[in-house]
N, CA, C and O atoms as CSV, one atom per row, in Angstrom:
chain,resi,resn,atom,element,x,y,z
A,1,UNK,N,N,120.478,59.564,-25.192
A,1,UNK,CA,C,121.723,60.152,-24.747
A,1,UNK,C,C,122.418,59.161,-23.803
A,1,UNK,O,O,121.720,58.427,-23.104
A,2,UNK,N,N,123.500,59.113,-23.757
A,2,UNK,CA,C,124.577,58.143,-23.217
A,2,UNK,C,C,125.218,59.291,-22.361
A,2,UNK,O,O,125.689,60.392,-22.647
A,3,UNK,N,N,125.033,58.530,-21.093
A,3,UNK,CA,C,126.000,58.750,-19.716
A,3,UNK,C,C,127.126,57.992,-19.448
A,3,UNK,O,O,127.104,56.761,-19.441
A,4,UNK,N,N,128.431,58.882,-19.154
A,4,UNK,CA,C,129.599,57.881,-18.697
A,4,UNK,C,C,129.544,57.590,-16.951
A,4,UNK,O,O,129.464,58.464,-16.087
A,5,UNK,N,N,129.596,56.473,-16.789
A,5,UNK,CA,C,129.877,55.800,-15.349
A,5,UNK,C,C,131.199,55.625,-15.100
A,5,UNK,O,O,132.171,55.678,-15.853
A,6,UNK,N,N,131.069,55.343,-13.587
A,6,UNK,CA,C,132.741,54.979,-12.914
A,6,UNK,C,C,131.962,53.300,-12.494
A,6,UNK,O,O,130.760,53.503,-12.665
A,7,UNK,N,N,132.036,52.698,-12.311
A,7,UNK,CA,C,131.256,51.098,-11.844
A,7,UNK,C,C,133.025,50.813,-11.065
A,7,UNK,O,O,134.146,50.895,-11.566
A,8,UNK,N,N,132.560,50.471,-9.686
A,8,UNK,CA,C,133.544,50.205,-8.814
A,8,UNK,C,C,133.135,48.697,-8.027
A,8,UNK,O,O,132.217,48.832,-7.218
A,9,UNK,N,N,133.564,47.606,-8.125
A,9,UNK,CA,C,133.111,46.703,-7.486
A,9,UNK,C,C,134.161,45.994,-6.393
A,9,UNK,O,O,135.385,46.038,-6.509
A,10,UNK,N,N,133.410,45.308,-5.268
A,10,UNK,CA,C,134.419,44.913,-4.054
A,10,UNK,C,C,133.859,42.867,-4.470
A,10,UNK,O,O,132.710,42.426,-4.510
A,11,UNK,N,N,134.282,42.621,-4.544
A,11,UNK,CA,C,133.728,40.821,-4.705
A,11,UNK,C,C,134.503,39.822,-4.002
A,11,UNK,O,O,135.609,39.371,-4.301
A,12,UNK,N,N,133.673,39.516,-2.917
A,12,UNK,CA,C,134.233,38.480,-1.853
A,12,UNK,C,C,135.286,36.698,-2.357
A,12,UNK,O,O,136.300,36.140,-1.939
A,13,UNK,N,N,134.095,36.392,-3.598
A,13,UNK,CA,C,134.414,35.235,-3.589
A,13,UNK,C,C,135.216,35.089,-5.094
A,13,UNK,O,O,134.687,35.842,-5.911
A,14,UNK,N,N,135.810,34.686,-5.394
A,14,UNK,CA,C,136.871,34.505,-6.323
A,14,UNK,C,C,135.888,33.913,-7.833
A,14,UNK,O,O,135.919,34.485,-8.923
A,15,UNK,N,N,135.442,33.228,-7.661
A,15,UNK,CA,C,134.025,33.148,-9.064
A,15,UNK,C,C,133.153,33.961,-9.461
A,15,UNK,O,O,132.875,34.218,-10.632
A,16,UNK,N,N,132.518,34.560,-8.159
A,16,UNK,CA,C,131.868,35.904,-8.413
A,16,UNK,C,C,132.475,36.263,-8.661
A,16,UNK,O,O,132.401,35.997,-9.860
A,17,UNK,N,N,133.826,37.194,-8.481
A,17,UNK,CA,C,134.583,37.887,-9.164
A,17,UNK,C,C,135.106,38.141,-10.684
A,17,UNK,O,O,135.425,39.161,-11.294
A,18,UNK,N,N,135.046,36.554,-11.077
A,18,UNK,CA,C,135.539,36.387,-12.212
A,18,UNK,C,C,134.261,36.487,-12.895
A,18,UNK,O,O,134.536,36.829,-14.045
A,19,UNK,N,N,133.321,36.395,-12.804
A,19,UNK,CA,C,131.979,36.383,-13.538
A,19,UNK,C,C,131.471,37.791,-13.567
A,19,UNK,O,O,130.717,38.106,-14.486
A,20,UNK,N,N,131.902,38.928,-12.391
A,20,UNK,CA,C,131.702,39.998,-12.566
A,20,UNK,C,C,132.185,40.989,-13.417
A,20,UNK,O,O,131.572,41.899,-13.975
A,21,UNK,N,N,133.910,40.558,-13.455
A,21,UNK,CA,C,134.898,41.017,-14.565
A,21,UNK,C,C,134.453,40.523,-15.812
A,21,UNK,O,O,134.504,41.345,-16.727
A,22,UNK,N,N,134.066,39.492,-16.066
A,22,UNK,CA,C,133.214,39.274,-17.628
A,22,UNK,C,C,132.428,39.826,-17.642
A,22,UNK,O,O,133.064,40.822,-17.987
A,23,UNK,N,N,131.039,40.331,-17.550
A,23,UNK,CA,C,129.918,40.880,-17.524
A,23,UNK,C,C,130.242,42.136,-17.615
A,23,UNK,O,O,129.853,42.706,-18.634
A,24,UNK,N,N,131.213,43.118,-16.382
A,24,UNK,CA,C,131.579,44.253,-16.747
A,24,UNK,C,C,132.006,44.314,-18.394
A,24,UNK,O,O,131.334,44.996,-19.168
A,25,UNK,N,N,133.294,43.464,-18.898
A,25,UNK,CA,C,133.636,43.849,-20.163
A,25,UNK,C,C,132.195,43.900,-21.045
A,25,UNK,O,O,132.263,44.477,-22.130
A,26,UNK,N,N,131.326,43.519,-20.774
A,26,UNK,CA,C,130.281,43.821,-22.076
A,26,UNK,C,C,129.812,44.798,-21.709
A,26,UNK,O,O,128.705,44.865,-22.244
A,27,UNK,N,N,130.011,45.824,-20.961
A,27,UNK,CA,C,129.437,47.070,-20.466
A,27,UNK,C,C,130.557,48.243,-20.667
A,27,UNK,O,O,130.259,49.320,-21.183
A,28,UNK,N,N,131.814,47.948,-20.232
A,28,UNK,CA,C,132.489,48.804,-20.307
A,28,UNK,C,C,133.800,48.724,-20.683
A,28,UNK,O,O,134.110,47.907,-21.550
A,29,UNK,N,N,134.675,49.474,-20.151
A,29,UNK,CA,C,136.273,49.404,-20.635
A,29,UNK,C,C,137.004,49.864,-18.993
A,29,UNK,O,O,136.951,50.955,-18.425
A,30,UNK,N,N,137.678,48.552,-18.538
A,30,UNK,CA,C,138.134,48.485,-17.610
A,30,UNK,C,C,139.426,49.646,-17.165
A,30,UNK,O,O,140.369,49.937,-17.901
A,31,UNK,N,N,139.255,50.033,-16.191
A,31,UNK,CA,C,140.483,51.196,-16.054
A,31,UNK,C,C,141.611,50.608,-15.034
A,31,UNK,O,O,142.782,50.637,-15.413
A,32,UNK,N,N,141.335,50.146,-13.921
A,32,UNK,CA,C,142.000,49.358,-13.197
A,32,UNK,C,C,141.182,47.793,-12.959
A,32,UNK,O,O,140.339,47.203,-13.634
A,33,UNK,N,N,141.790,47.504,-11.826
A,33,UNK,CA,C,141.093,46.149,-11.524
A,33,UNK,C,C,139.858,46.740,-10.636
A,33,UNK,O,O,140.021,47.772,-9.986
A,34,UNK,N,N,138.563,46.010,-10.636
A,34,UNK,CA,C,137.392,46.440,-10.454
A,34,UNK,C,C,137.088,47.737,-10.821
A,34,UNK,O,O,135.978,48.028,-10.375
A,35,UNK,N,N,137.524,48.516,-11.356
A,35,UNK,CA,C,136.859,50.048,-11.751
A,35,UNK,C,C,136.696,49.649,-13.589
A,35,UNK,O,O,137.418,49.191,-14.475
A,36,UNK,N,N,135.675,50.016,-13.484
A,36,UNK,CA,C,135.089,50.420,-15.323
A,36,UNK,C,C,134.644,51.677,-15.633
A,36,UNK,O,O,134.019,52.441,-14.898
A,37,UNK,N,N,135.023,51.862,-16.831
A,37,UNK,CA,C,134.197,53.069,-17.180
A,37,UNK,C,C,133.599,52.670,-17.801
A,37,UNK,O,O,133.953,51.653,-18.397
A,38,UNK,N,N,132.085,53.359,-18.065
A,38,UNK,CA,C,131.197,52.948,-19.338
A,38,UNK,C,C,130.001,53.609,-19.743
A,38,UNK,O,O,129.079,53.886,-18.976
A,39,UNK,N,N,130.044,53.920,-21.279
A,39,UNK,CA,C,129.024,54.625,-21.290
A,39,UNK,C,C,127.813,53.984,-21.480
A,39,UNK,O,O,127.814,52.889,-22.042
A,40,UNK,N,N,126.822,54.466,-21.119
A,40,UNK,CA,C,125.432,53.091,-21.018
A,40,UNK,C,C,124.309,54.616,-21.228
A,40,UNK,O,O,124.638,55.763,-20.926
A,41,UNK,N,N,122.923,54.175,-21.838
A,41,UNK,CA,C,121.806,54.660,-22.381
A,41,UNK,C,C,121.056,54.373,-20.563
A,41,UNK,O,O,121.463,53.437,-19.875
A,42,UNK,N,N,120.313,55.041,-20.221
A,42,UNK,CA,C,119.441,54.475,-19.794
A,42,UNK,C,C,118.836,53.253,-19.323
A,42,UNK,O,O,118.914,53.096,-18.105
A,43,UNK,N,N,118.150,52.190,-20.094
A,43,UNK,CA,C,117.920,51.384,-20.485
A,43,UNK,C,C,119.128,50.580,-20.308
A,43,UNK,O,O,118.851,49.563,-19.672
A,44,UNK,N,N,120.610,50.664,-20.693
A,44,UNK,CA,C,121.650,49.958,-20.753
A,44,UNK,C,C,121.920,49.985,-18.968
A,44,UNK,O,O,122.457,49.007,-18.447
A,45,UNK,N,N,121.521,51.111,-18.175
A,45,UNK,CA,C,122.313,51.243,-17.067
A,45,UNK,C,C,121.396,50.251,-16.568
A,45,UNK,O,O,122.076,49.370,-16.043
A,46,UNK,N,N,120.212,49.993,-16.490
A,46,UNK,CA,C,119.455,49.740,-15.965
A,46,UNK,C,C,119.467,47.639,-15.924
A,46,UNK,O,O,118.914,46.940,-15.076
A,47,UNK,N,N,120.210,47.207,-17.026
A,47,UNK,CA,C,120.591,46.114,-17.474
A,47,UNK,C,C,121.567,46.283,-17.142
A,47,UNK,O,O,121.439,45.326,-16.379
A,48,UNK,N,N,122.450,46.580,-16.965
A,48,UNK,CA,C,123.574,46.499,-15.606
A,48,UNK,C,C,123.607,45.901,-14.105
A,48,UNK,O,O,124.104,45.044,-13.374
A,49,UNK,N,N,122.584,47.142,-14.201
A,49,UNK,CA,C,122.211,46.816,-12.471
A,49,UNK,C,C,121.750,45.227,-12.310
A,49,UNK,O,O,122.110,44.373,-11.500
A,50,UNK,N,N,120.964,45.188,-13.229
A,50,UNK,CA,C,120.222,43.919,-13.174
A,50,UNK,C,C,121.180,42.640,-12.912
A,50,UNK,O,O,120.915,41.773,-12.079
A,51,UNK,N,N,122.575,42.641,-13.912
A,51,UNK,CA,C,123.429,42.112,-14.278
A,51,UNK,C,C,124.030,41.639,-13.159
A,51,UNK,O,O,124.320,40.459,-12.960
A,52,UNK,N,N,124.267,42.785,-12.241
A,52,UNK,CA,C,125.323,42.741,-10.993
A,52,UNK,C,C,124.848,42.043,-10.116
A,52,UNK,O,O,125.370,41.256,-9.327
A,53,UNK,N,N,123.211,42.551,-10.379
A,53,UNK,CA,C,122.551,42.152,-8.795
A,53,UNK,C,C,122.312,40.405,-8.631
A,53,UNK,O,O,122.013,39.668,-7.692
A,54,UNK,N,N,122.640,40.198,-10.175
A,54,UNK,CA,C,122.060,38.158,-10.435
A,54,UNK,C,C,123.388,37.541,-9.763
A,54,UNK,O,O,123.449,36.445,-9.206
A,55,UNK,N,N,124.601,38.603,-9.952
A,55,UNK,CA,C,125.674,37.600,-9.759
A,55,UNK,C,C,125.994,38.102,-8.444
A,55,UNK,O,O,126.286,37.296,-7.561
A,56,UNK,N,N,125.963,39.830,-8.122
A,56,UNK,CA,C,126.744,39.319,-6.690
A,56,UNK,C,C,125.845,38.680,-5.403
A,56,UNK,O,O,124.626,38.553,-5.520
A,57,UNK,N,N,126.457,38.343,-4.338
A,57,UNK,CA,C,125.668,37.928,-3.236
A,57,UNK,C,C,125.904,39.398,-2.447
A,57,UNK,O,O,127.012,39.760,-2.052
A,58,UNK,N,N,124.739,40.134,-2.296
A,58,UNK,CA,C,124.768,41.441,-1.764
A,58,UNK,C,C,124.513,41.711,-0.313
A,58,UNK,O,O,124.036,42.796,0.020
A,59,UNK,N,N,124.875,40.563,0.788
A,59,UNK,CA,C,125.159,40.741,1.885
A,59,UNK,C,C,126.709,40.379,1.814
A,59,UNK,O,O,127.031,40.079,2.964
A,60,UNK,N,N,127.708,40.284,1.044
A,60,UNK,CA,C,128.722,40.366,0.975
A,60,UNK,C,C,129.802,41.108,0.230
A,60,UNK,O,O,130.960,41.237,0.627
A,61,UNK,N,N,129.331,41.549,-0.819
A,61,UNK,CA,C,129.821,42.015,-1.703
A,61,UNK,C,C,129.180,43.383,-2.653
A,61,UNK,O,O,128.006,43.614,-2.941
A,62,UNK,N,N,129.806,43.774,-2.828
A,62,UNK,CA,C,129.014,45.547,-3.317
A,62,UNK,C,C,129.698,46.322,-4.698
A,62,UNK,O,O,130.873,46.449,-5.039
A,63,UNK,N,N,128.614,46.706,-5.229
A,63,UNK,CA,C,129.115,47.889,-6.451
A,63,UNK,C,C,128.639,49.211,-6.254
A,63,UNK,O,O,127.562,49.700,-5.912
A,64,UNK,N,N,129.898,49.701,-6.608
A,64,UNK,CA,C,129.351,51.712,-6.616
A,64,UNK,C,C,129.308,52.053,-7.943
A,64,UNK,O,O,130.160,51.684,-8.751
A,65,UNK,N,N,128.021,52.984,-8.310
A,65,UNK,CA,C,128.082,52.966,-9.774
A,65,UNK,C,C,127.623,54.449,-9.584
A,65,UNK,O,O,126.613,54.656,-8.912
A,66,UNK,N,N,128.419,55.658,-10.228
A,66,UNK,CA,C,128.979,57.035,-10.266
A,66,UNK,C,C,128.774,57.654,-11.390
A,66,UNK,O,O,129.768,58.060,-11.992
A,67,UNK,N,N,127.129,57.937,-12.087
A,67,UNK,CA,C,126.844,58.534,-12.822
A,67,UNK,C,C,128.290,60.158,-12.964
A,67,UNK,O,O,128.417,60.823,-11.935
A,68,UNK,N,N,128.992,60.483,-13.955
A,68,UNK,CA,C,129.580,61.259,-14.297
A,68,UNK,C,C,129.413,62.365,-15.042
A,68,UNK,O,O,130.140,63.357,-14.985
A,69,UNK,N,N,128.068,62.165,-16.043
A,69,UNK,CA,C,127.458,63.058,-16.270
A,69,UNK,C,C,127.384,62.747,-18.053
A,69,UNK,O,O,127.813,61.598,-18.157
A,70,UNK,N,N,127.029,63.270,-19.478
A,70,UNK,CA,C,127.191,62.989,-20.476
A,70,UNK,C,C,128.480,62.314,-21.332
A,70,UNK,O,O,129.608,62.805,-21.298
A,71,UNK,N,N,128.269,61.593,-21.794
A,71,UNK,CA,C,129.347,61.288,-22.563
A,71,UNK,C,C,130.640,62.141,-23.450
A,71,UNK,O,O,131.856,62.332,-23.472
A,72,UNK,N,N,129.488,62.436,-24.059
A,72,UNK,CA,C,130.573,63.592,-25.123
A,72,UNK,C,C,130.720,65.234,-24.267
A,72,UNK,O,O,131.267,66.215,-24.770
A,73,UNK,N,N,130.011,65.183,-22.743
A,73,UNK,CA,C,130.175,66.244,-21.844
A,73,UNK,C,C,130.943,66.526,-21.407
A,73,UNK,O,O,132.060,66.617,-21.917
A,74,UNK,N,N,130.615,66.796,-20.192
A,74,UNK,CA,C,131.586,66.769,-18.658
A,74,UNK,C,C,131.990,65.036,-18.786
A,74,UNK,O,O,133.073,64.552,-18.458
A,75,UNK,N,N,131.133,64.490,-19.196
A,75,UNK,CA,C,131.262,62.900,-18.246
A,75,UNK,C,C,132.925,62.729,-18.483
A,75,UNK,O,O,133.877,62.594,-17.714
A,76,UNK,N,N,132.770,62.808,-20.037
A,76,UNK,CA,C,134.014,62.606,-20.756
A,76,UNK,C,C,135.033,62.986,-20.222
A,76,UNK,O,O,135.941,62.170,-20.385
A,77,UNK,N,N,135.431,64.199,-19.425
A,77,UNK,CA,C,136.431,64.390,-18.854
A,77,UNK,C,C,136.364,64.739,-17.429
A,77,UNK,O,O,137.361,65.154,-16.838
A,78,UNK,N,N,135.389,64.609,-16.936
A,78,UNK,CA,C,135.062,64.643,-15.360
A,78,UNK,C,C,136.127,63.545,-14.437
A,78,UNK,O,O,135.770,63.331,-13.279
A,79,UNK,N,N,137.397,62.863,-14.925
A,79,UNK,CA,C,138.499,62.556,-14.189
A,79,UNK,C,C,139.151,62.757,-14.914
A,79,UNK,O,O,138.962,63.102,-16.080
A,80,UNK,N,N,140.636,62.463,-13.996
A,80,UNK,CA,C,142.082,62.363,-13.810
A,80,UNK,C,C,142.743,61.285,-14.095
A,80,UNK,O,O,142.166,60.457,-13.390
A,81,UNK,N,N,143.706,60.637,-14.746
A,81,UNK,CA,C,144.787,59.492,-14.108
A,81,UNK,C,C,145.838,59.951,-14.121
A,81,UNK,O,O,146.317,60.608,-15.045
A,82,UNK,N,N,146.568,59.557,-12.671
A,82,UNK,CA,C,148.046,59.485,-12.439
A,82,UNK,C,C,148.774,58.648,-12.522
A,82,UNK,O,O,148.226,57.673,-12.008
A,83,UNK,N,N,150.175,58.269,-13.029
A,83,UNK,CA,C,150.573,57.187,-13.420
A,83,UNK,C,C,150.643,56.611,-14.451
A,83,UNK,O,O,150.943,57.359,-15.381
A,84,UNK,N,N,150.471,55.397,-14.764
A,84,UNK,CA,C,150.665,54.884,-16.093
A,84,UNK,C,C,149.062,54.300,-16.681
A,84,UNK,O,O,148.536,53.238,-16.345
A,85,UNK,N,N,148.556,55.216,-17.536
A,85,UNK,CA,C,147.118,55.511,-17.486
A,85,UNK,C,C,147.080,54.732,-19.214
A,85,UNK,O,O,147.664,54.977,-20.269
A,86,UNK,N,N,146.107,53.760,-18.787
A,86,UNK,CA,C,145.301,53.153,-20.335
A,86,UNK,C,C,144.847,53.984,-20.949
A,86,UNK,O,O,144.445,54.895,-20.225
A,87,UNK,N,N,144.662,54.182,-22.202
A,87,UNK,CA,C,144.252,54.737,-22.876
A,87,UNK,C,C,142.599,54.206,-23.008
A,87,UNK,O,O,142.331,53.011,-23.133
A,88,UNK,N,N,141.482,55.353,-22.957
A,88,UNK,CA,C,140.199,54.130,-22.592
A,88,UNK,C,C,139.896,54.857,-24.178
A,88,UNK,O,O,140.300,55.969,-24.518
A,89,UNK,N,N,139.331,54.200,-24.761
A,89,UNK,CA,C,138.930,54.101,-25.980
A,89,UNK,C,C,137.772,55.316,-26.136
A,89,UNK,O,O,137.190,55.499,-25.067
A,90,UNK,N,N,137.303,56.200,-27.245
A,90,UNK,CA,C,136.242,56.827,-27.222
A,90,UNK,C,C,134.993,56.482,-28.104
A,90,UNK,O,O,135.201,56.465,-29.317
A,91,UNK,N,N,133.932,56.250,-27.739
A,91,UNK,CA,C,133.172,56.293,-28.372
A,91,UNK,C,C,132.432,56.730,-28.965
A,91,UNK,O,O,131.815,57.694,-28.512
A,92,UNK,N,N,132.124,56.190,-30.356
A,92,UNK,CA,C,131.500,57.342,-31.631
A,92,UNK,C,C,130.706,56.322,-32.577
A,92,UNK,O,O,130.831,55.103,-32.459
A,93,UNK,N,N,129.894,56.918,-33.504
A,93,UNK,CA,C,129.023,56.051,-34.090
A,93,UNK,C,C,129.511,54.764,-34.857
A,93,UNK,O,O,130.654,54.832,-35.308
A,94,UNK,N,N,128.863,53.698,-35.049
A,94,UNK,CA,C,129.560,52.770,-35.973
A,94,UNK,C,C,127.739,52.494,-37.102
A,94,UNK,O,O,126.556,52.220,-36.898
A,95,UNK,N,N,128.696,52.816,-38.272
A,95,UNK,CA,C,127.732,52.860,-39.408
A,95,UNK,C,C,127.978,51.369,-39.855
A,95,UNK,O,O,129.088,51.242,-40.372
A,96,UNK,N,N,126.967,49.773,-39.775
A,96,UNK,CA,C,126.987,48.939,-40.549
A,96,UNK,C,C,126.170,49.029,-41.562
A,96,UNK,O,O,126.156,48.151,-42.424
């Protein structure tokens, strides 16, 4: 089962940053600047963490990551956007 996240990151140094915004896109679908949403397995969240923790320097810089609850659940609609809101893509099976 797949959980949707909020992944919120603060990144001091301008490379970390940019290396964090890549890494996020293979995890998720960006909503603003540093916020992602994403749905991740278990196992996937857990390779995340891992992800963040190689690149950021964590006496400087920090991620909040906001389990939301199931995907096709609550998670799915457990927020709001105001404004001029991306459309975040949904996810569903892909048969190769």
């Amino acid at each position: 089962m797949r959980n949707r996240f909020l992944v919120c990151y603060d990144v001091s140094d301008p490379k970390r940053l940019a290396r964090t915004y890549k890494k996020m896109n293979g995890f998720g679908e960006p909503a603003q600047y540093s916020v992602f949403i994403c749905d991740l397995s278990p196992k996937e969240r857990v390779l995340l963490e891992e992800a963040l923790t190689e690149i950021l320097n964590l006496k400087e810089d920090r991620a909040l990551i906001v389990d939301m609850g199931p995907s096709e659940g609550r998670g799915g609609e457990s927020y709001a956007v105001l404004g001029n809101a991306r459309e975040l893509p949904r996810r569903t099976a892909v048969i190769v």
